[in-house]
Backbone as CSV, one residue per row, in Angstrom:
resi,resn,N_x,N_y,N_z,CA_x,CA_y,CA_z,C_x,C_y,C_z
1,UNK,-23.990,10.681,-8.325,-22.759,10.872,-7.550,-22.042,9.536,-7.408
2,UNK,-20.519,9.430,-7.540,-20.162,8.479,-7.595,-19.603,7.409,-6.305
3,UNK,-19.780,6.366,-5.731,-19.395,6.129,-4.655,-18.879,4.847,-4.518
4,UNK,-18.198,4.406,-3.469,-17.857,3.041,-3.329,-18.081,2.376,-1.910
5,UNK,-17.733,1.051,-2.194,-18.218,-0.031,-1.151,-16.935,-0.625,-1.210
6,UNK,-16.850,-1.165,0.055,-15.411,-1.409,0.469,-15.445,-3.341,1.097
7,UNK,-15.253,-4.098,0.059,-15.614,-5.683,0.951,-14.485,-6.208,0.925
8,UNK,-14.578,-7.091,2.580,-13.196,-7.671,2.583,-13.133,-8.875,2.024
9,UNK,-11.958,-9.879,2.046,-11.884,-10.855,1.532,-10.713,-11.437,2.733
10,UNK,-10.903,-12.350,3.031,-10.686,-12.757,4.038,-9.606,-14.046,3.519
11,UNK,-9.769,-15.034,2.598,-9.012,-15.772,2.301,-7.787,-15.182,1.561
12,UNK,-7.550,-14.453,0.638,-6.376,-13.476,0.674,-5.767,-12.520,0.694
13,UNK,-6.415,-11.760,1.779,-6.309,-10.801,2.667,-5.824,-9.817,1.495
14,UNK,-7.385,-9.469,0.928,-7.868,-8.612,0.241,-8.639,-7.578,-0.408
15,UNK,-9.332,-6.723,-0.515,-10.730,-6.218,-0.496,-11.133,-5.594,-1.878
16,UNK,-12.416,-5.697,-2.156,-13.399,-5.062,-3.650,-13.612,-3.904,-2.811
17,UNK,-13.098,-2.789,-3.712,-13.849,-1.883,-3.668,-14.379,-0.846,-4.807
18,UNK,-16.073,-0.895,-4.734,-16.793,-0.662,-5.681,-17.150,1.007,-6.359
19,UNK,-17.097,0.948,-7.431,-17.712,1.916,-8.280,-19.203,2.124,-8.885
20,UNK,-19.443,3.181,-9.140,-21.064,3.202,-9.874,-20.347,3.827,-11.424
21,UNK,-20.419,2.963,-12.231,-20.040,2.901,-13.833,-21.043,3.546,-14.616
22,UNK,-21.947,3.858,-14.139,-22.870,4.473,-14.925,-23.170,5.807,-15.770
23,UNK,-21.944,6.571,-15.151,-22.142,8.179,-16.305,-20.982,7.962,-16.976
24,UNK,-20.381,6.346,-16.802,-18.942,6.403,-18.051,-19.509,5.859,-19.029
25,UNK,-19.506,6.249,-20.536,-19.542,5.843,-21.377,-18.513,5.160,-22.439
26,UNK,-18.681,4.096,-23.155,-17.641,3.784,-24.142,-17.456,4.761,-25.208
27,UNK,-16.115,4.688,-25.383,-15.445,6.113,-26.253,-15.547,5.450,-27.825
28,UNK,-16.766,5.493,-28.553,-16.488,4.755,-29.691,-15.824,5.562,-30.522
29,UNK,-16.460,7.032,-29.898,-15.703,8.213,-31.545,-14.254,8.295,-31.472
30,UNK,-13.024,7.888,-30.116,-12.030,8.035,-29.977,-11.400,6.633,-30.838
31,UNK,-11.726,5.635,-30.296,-11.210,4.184,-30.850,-11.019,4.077,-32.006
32,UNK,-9.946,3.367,-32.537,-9.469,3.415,-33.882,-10.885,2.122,-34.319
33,UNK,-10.644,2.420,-36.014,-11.793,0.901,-36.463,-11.820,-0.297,-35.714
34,UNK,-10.727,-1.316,-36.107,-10.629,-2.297,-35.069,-10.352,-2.387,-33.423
35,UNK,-11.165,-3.251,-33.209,-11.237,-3.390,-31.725,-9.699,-3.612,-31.093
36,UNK,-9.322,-3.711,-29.724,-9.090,-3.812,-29.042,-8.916,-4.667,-28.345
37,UNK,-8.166,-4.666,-27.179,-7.375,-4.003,-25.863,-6.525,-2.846,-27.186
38,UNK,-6.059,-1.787,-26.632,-5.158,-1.047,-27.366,-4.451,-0.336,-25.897
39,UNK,-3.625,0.023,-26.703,-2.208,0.442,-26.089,-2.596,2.158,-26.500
40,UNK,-2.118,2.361,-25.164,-2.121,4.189,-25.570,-1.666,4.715,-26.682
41,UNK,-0.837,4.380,-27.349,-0.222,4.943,-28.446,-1.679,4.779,-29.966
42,UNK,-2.285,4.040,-29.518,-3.519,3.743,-30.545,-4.111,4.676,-30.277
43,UNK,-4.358,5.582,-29.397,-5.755,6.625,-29.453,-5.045,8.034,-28.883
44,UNK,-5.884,8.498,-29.844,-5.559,10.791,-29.509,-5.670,10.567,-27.977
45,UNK,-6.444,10.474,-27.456,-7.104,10.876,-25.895,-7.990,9.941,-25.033
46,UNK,-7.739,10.308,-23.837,-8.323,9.544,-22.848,-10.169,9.655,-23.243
47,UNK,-10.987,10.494,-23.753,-12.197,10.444,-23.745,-13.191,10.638,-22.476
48,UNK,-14.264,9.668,-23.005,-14.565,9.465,-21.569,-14.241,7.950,-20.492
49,UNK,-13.290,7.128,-20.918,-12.837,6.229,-20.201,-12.148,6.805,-19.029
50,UNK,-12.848,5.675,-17.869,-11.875,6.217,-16.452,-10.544,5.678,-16.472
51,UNK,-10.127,6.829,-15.923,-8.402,6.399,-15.491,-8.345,6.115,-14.289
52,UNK,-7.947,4.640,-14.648,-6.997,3.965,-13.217,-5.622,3.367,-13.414
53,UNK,-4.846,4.491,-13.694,-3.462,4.385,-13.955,-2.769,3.483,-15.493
54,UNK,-2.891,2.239,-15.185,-2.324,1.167,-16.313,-3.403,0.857,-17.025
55,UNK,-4.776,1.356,-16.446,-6.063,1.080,-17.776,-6.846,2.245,-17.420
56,UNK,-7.000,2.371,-18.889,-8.046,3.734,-19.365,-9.546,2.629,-19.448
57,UNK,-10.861,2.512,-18.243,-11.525,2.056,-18.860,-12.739,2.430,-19.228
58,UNK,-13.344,1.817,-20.210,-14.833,2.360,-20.309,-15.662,1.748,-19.945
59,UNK,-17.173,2.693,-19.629,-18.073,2.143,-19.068,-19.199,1.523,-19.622
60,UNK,-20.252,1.508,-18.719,-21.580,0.832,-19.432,-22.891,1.292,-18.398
61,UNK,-23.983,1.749,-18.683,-24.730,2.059,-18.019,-25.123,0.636,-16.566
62,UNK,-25.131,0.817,-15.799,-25.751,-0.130,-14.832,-24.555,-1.282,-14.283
63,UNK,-23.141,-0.602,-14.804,-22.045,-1.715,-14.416,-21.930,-0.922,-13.156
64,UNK,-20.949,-2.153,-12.548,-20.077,-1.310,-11.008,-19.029,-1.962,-11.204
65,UNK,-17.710,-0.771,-11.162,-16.281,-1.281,-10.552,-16.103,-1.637,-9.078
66,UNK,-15.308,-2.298,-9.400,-14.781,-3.200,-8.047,-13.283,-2.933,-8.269
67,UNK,-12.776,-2.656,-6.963,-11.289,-2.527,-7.027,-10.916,-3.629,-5.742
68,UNK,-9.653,-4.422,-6.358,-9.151,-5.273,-5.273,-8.026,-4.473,-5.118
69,UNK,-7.895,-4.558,-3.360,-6.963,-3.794,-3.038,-6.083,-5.095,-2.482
70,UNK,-4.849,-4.849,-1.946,-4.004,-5.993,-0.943,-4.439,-5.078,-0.002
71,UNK,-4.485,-5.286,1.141,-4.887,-4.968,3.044,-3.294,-4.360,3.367
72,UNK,-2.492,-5.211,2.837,-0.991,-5.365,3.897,-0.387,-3.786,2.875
73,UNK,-0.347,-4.088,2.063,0.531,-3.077,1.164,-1.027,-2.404,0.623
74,UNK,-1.700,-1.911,0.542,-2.734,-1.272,-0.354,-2.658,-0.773,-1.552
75,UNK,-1.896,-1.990,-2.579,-1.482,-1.729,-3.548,-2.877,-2.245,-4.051
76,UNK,-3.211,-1.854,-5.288,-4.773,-2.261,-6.086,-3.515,-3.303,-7.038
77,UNK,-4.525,-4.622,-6.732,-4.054,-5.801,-7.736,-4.563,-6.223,-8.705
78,UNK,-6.137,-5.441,-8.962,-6.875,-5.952,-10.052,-8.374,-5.427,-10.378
79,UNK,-9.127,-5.270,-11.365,-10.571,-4.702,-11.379,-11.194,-5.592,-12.360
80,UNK,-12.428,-4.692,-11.462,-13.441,-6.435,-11.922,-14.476,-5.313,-12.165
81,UNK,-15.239,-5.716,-13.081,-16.793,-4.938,-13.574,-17.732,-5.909,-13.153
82,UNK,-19.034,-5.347,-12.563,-20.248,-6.365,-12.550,-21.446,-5.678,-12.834
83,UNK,-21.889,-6.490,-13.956,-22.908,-6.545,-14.788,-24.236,-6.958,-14.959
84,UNK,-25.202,-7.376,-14.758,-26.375,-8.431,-15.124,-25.939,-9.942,-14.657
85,UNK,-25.203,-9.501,-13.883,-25.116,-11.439,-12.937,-23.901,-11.702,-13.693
86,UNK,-23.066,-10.834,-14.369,-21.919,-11.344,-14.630,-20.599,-10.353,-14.196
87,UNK,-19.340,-11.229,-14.554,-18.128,-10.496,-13.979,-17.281,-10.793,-15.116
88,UNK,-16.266,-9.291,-15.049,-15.236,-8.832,-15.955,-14.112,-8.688,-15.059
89,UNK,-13.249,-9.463,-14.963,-11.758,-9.223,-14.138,-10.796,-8.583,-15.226
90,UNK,-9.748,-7.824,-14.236,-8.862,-7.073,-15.394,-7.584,-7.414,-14.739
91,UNK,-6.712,-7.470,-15.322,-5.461,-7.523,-14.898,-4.487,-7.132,-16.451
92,UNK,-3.633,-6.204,-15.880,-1.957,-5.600,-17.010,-0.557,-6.434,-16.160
93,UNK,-0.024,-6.460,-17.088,1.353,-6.762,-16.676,2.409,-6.638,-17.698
94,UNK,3.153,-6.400,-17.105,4.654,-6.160,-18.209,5.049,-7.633,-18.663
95,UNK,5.082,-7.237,-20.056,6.019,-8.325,-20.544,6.960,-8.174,-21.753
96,UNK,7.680,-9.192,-22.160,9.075,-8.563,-22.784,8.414,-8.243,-24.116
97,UNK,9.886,-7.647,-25.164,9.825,-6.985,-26.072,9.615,-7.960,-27.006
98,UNK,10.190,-8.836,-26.773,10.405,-10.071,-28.140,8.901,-10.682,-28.219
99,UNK,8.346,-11.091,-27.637,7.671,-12.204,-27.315,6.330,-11.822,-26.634
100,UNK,5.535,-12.727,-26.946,4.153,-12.673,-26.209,4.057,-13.788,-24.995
101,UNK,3.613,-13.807,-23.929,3.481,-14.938,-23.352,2.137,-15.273,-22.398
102,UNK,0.853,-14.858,-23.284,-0.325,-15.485,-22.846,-0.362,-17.279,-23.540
103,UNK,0.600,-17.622,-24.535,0.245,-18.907,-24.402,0.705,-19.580,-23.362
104,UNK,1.773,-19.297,-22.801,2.409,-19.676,-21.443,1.591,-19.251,-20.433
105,UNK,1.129,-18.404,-20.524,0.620,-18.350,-19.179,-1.217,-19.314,-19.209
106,UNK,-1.591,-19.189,-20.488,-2.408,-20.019,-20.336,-2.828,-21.180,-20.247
107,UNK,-1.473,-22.084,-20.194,-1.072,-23.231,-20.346,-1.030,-23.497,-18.380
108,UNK,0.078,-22.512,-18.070,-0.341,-22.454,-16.413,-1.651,-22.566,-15.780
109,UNK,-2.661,-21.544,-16.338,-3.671,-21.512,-15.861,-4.429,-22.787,-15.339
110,UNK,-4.223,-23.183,-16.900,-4.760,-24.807,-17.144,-4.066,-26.055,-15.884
111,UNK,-3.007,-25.752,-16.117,-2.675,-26.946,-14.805,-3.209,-26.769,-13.753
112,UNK,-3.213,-25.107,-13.139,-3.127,-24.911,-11.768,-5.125,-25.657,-11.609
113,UNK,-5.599,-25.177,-12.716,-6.882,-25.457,-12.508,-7.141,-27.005,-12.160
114,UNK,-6.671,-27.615,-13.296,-6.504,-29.122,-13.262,-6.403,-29.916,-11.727
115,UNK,-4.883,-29.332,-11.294,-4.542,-29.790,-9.981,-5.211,-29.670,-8.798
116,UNK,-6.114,-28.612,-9.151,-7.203,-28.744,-7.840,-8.568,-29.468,-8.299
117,UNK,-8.752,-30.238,-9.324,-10.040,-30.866,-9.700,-10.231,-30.385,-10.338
118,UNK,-10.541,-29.536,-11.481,-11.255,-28.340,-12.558,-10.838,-29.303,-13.400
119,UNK,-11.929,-28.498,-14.374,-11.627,-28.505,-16.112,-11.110,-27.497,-16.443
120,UNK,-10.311,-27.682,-18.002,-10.531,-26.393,-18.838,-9.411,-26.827,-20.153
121,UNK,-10.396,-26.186,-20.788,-10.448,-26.125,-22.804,-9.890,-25.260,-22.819
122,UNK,-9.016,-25.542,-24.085,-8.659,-24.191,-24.715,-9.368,-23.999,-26.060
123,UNK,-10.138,-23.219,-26.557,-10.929,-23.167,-27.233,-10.586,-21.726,-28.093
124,UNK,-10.964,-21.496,-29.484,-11.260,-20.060,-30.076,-11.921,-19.052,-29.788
125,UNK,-11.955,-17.927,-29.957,-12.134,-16.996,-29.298,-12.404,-15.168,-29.719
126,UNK,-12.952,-14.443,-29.800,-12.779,-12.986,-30.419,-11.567,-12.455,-30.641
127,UNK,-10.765,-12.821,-28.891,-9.022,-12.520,-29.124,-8.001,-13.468,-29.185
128,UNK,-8.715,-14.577,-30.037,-7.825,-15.669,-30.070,-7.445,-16.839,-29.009
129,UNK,-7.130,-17.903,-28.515,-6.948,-18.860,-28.020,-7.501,-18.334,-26.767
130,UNK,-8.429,-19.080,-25.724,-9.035,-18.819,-24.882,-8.833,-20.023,-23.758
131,UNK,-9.735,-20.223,-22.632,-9.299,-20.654,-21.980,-10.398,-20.822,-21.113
132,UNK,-11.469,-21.716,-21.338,-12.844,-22.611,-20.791,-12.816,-23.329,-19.859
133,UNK,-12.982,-22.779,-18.617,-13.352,-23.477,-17.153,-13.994,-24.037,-16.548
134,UNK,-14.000,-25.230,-15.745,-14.569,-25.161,-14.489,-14.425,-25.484,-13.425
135,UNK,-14.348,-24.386,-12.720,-13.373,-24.236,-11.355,-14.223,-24.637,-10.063
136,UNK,-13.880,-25.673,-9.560,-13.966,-26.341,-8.315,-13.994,-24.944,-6.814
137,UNK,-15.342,-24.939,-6.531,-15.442,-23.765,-5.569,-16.218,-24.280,-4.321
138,UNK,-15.938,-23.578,-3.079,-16.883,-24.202,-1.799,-17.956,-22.315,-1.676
139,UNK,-19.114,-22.939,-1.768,-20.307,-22.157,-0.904,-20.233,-21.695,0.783
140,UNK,-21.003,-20.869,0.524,-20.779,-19.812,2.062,-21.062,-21.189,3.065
141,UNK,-21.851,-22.258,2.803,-22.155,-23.382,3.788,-21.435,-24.337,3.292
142,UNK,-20.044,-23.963,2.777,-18.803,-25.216,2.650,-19.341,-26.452,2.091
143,UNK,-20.572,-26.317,1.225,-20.782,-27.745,0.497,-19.674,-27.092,-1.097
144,UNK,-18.975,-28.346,-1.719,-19.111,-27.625,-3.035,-19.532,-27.458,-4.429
145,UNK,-18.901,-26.948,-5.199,-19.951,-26.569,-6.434,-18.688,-26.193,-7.360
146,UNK,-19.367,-25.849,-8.445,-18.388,-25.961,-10.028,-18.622,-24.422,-10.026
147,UNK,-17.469,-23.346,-11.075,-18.046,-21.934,-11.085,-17.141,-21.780,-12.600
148,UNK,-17.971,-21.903,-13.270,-17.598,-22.134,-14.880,-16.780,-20.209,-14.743
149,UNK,-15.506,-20.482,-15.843,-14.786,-19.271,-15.465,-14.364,-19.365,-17.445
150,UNK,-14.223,-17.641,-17.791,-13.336,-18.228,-19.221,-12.075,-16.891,-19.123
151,UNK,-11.155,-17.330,-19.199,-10.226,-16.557,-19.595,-9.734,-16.307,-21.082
152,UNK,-9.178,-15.203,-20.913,-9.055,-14.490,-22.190,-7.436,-13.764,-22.111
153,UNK,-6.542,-13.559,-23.531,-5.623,-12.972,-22.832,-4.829,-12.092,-24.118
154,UNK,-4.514,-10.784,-23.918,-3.995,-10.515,-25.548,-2.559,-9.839,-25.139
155,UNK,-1.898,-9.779,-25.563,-0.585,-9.342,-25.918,-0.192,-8.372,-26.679
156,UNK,0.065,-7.375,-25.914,0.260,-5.874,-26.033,2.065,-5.282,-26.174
157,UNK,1.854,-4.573,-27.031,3.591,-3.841,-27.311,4.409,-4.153,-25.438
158,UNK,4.643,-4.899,-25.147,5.412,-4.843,-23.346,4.557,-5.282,-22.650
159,UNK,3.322,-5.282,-22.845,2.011,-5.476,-21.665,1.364,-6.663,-22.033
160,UNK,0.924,-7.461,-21.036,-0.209,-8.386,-20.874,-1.384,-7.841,-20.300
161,UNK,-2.638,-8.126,-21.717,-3.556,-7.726,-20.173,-4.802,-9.252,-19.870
162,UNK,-4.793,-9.499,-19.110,-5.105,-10.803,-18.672,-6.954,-10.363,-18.546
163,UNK,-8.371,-11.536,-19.257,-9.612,-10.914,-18.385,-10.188,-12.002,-18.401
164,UNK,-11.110,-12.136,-17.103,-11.875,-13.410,-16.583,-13.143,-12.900,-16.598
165,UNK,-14.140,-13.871,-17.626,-15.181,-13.697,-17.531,-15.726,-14.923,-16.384
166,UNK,-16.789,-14.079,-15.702,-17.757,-15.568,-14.898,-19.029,-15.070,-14.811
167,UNK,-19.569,-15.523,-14.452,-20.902,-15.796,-14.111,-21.845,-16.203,-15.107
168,UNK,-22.652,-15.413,-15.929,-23.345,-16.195,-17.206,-22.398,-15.934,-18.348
169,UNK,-21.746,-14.593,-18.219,-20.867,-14.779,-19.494,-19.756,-15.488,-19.805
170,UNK,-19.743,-16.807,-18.446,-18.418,-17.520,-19.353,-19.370,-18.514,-19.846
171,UNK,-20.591,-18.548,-20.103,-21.097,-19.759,-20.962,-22.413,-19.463,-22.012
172,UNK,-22.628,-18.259,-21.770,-23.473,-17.624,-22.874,-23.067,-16.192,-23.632
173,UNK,-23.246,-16.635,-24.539,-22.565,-15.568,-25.538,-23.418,-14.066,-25.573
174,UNK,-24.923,-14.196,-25.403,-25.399,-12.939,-25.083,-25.185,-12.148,-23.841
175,UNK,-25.025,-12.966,-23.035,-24.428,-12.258,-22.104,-23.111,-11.889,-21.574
176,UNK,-22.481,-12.338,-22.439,-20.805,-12.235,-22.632,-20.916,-10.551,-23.663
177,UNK,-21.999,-10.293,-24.544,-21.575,-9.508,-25.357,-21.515,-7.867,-24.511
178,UNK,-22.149,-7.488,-23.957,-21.609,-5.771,-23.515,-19.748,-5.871,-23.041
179,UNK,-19.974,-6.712,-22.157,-18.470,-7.114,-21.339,-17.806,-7.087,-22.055
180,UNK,-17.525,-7.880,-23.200,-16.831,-7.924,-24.517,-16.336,-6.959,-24.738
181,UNK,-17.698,-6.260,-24.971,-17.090,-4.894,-25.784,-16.153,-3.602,-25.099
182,UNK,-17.002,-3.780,-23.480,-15.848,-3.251,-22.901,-14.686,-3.567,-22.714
183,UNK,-14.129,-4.892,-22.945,-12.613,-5.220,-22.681,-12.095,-5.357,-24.183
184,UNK,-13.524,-5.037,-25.225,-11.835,-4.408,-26.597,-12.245,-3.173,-26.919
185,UNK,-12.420,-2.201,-25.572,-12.017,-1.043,-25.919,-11.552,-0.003,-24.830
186,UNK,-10.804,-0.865,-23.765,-9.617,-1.017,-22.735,-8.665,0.145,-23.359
187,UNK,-7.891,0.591,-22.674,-6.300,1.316,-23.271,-5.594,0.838,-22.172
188,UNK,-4.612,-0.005,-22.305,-3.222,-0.116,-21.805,-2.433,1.051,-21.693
189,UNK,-2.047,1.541,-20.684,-0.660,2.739,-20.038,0.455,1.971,-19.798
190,UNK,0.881,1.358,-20.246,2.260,0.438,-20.180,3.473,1.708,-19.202
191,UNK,4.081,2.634,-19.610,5.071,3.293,-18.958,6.559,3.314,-19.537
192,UNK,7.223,4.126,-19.826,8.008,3.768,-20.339,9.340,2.839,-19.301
193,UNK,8.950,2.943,-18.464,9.861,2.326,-17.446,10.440,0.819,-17.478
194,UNK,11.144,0.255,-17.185,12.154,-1.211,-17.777,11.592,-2.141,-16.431
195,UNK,10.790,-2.792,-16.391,9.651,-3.857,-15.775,10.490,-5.282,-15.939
196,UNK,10.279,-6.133,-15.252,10.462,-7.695,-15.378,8.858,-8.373,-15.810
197,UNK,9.116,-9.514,-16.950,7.934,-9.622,-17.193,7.086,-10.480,-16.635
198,UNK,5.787,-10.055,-16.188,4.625,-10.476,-15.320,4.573,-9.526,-14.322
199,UNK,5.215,-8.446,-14.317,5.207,-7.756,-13.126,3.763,-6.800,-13.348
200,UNK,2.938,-6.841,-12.149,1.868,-6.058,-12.110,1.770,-4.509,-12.561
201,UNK,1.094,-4.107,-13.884,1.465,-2.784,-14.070,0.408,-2.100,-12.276
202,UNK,1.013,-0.517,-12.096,0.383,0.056,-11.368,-1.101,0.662,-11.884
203,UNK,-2.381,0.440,-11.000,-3.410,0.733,-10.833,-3.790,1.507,-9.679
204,UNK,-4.487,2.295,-10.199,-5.012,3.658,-8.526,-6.063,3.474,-8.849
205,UNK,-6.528,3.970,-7.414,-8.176,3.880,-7.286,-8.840,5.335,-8.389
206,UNK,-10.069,5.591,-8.086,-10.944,6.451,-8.543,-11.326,7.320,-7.779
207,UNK,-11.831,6.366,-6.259,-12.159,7.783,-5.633,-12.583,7.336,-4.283
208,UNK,-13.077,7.892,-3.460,-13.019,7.532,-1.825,-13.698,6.313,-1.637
209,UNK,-13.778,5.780,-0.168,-14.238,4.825,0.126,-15.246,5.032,0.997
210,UNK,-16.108,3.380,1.094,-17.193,3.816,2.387,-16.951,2.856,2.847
211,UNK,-17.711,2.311,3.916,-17.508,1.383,4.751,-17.668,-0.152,4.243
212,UNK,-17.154,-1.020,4.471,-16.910,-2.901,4.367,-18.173,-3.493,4.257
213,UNK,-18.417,-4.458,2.866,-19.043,-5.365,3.270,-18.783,-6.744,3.048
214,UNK,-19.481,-7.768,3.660,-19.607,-8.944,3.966,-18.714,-9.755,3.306
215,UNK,-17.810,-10.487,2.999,-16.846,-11.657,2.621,-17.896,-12.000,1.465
216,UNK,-17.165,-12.494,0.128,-17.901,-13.230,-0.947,-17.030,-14.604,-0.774
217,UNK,-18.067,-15.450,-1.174,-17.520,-16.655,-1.343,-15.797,-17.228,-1.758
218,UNK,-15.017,-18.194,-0.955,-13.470,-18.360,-1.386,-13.478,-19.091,-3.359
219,UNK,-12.938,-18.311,-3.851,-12.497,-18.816,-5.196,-11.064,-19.396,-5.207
220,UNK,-10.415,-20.403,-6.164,-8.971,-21.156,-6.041,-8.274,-20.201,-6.689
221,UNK,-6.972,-19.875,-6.198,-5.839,-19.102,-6.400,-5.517,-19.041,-7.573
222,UNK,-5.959,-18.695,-8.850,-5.453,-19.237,-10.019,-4.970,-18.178,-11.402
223,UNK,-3.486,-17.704,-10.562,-2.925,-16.238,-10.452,-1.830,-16.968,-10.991
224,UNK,-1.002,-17.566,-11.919,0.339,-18.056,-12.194,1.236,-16.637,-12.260
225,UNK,0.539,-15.432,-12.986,1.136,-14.495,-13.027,2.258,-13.964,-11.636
226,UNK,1.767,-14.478,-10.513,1.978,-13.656,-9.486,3.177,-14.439,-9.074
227,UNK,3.593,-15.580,-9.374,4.496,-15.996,-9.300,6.173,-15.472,-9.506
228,UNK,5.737,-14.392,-9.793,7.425,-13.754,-10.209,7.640,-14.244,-12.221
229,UNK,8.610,-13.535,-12.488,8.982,-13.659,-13.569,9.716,-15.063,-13.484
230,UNK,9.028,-15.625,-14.823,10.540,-16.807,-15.570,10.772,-16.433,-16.646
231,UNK,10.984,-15.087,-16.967,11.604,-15.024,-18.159,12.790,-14.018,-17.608
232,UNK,14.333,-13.611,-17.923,15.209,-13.067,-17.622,15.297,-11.293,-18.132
233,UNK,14.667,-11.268,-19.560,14.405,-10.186,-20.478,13.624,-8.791,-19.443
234,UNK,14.173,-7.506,-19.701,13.604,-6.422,-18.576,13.054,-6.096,-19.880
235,UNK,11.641,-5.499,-19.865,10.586,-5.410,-21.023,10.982,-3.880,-20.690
């Protein structure tokens, strides 16, 4: 039976709330040969990937979704999978027709990281130019510590979809590999609707909630996306 956990987040007044991923399976017989992120227009049918509006995703035995909600507006801003001590962040966004702009935005990433003390490489990658961290973080007892992060980012017909690996899979490749596979075989719901680009596609939950737990550790803001559009173009 499927259920969730509801945790707040206190530094930006936000909350995970969790899924049991375990009777979703990855849709290999639906997916075209090559991998992925794909755009709805790439596949007959939803399968068995869950729908949460702007991503069709698939599962993996023993994962859990996490949904971040905002508190103020309870709009869902983002989903995260957790795995074997590791994490899969998801994020869509509109972007224009002409142009791709994960190198821009990964170029942001990089400063914002920089400016608070971090590292980060841009390095090669499964989906091309990547983006090797390490992000300056404080512990539940405010000493601090490094939290190696890798971003990833591909560029979709209108859509960005942005994914952060952490925990062992931003620095080991075996444990980077299930995660992987679930984020190239993602479906983007873009919409036909005329978006400004970076604008958050819409995400809905799955299914009810249960009660709050405990605050996870503060991570650095390192969202350039959320900044509003600088590009003028309605995607």
């Amino acid at each position: 039976m499927a259920f969730f956990r509801r945790e707040q987040k206190t530094e930006n007044v936000s909350e995970t709330r969790e899924h049991d991923l375990g009777n979703v399976s990855l849709d290999n017989e639906q997916t075209p040969p090559a991998y992925g992120p794909f755009d709805v227009s790439d596949v007959s049918d939803r399968g068995d990937r869950l729908d949460l509006g702007a991503l069709w995703l698939p599962g993996k035995e023993g994962a859990e979704l996490r949904m971040e909600v905002d508190n103020q507006t309870q709009r869902v801003t983002g989903v995260a999978l957790a795995l074997n001590g590791s994490i899969l962040q998801l994020q869509a966004f509109a972007a224009p027709k002409t142009l791709g702009i994960w190198d821009e935005i990964r170029d942001e990433i990089a400063q914002s990281i920089q400016s608070q003390g971090g590292e980060a490489d841009t390095i090669p990658g499964r989906y091309g130019r990547e983006l090797l961290a390490k992000l300056p973080v404080k512990l539940k007892d405010g000493s601090p510590a490094i939290q190696p992060a890798r971003f990833v980012g591909v560029d979709g017909p209108r859509w960005f979809l942005r994914g952060v690996f952490s925990g062992r899979a931003a620095f080991e490749q075996a444990a980077a590999q299930d995660l992987e596979e679930i984020f190239a075989n993602v479906v983007v719901v873009r919409g036909d609707e005329p978006r400004p680009p970076r604008d958050l596609l819409t995400l809905t939950l799955p299914g009810q909630l249960m009660p709050q737990q405990p605050a996870r550790p503060n991570t650095p803001d390192l969202n350039p996306l959320q900044r509003g559009p600088e590009i003028t173009e309605i995607g």
